[in-house]
C-alpha positions in Angstrom: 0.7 9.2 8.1 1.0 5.6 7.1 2.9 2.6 9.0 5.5 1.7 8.7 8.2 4.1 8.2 11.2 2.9 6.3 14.7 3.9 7.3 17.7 4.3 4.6 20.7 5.1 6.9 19.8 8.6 8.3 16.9 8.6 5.9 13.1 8.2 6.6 10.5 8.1 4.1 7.0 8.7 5.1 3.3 7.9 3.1 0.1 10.0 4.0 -3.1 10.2 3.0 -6.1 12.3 3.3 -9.7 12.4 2.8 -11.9 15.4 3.0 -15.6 15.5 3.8 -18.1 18.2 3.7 -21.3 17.9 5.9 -20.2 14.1 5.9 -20.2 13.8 2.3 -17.1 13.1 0.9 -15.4 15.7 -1.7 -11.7 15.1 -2.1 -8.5 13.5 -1.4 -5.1 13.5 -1.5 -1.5 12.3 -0.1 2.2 12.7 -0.4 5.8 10.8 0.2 8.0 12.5 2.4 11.7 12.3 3.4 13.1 13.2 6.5 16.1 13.7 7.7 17.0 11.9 11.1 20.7 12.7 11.0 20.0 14.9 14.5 17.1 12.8 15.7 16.0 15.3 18.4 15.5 17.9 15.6 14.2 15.7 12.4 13.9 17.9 9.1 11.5 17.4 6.0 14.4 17.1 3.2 11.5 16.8 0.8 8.2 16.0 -0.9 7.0 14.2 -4.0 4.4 16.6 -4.4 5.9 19.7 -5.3 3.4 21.5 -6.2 0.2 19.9 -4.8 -1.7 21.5 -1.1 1.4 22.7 1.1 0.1 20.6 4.0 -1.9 17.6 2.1 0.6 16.7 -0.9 -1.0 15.6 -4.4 -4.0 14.6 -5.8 -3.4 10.9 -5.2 -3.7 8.8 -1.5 -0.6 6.6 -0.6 -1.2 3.5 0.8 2.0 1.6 1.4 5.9 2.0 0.4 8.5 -1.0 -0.3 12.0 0.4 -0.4 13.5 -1.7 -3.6 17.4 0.1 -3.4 19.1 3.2 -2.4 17.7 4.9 -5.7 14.0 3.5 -6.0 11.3 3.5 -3.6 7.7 1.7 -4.4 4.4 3.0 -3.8 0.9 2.1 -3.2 -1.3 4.4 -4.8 -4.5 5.0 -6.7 -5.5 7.2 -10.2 -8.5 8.4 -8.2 -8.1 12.1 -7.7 -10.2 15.0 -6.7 -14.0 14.4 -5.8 -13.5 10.8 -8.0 -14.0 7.7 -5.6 -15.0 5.3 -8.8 -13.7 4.4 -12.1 -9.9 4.3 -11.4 -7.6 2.2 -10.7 -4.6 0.8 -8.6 -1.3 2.0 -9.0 2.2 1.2 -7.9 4.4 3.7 -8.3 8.4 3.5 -8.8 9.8 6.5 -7.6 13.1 7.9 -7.4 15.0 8.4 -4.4 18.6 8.7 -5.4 18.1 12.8 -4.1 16.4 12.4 -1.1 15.9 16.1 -1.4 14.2 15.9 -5.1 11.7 12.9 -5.3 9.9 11.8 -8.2 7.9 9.6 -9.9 9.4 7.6 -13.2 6.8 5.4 -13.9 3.1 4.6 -12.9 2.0 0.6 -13.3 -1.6 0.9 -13.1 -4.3 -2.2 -12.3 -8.1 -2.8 -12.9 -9.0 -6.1 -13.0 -12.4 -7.0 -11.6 -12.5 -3.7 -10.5 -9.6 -2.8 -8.5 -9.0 0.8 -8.0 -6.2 0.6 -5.0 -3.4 -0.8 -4.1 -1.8 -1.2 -0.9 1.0 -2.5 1.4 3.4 -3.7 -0.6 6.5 -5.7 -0.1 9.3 -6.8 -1.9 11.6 -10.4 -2.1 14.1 -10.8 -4.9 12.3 -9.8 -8.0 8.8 -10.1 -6.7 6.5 -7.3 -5.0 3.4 -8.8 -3.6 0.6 -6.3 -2.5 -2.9 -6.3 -1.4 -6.0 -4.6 -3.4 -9.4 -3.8 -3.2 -11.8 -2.3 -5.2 -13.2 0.6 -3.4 -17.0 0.6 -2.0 -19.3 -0.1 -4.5 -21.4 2.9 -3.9 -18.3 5.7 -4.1 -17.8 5.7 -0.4 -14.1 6.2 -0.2 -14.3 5.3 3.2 -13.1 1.5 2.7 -15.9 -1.2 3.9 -17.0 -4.4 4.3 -18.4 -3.7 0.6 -14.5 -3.5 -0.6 -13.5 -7.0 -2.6 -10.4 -7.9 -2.0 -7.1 -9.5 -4.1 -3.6 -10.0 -3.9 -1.4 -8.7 -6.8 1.8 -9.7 -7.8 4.4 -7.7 -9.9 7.3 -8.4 -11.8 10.0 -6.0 -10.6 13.1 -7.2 -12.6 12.9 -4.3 -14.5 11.8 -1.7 -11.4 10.9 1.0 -13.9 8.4 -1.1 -15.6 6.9 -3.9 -13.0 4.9 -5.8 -14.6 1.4 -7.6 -13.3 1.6 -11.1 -13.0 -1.3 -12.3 -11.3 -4.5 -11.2 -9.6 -5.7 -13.3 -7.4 -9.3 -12.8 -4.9 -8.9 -13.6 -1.7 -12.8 -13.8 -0.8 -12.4 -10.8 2.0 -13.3 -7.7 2.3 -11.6 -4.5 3.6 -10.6 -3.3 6.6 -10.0 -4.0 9.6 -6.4 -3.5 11.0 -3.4 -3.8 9.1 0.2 -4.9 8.8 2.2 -6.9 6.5 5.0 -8.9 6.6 7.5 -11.4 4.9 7.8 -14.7 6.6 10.3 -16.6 4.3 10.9 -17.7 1.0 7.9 -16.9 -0.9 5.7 -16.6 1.8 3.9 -13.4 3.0 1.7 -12.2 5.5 -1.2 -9.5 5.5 -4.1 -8.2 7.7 -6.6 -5.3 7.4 -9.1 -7.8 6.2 -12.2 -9.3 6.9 -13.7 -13.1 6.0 -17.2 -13.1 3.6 -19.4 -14.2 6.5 -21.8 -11.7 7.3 -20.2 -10.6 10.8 -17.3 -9.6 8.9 -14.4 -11.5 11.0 -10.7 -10.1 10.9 -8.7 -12.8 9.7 -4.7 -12.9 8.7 -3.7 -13.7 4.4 -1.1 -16.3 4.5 0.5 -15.7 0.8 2.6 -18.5 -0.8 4.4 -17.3 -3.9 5.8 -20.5 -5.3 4.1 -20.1 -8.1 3.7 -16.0 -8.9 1.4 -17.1 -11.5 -1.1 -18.4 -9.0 -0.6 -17.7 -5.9 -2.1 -19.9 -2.5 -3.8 -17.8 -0.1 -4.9 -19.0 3.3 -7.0 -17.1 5.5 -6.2 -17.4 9.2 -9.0 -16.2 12.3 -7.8 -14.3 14.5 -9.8 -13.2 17.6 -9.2 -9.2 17.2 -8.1 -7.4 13.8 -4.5 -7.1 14.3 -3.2 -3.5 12.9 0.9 -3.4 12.8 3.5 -6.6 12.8 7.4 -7.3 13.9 9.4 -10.6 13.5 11.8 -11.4 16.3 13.1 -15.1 16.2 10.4 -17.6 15.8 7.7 -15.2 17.0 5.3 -12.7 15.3 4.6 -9.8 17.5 
């Protein structure tokens, strides 16, 4: 199950994904969103699934890889078209799915992304009209595992209209994938992310400093840090 969790009132919504292997070869993947009732917190209750009729314990055909909650009726999601035994020749996705039953979720519309090779998408977040997200492009020899061989971007969507966000820019960040992860708005037009490494040949974790003045072409600034970093709260001045 993915971090974080977001909350709507008594409300929880949850991402997972899975990968299967078979005598360490990989065959198959999957993932679901789930809602959760936290009305009773000592007894939580699955209210429901967006895969209704996917594996009873792994969801769909398609990993999740981050949720931005947009309002009370729409949820985002971080996905991928890769299904099955594919790990290459898909694409990102970011999915806008409804939330206004917590008990019936479902997708209304799939924004996909392939540019220089992108085939995920992952940990979104939202200011005002603009949802800013990391991507990468997969290993380049199928390993769905994500690696140091994993380029890595930052993608920007218009979400004026949330059922049909819109790419604005893609934009590489010259790292690689993964180590850690976390993400977090700062301010106005400024976003954090980890799970990433520098292009040097050790493969250093290093912090994404996003500034969004310009959607169009966002500034990224990498920033060492001395051990990959993996979730993040704001309280005051501080990042924790």
């Amino acid at each position: 199950v993915g971090d974080p969790i977001l909350y709507l009132n008594d409300i929880a919504y949850l991402f997972s994904q899975v990968i299967f292997s078979q005598f360490g070869f990989p065959d198959g993947q999957g993932g679901d969103i789930i809602s959760v009732d936290l009305s009773t917190v000592t007894t939580p209750t699955i209210l429901g699934t967006l895969s209704v009729n996917g594996d009873p314990v792994y969801g769909g055909p398609n990993e999740f890889t981050g949720t931005a909650l947009y309002n009370s009726q729409i949820l985002f999601a971080a996905s991928t078209t890769l299904s099955g035994g594919n790990f290459g020749g898909g694409a990102g996705a970011l999915d806008t799915i409804n939330i206004a039953n917590p008990s019936q979720l479902s997708i209304s519309n799939r924004a996909t992304v392939s540019t220089n090779g992108i085939q995920y998408v992952l940990d979104p977040l939202i200011q005002g009209n603009l949802l800013v997200a990391r991507a990468d492009t997969g290993s380049t020899d199928g390993d769905p595992f994500h690696t140091i061989n994993d380029r890595e971007f930052i993608v920007t969507f218009d979400i004026s209209n949330p059922q049909s966000p819109a790419v604005v820019s893609v934009t590489p960040t010259n790292t690689f994938c993964c180590a850690g992860g976390g993400q977090a708005v700062l301010g106005p037009n400024q976003f954090l992310f980890s799970g990433t490494m520098d292009a040097s040949t050790s493969g250093k974790p290093v912090l994404l400093l996003v500034d969004t003045t310009n959607p169009s072409n966002p500034t990224i600034t990498p920033i060492s840090v001395p051990i990959a970093l993996n979730n993040f709260t704001i309280q005051g001045n501080y990042l924790y």
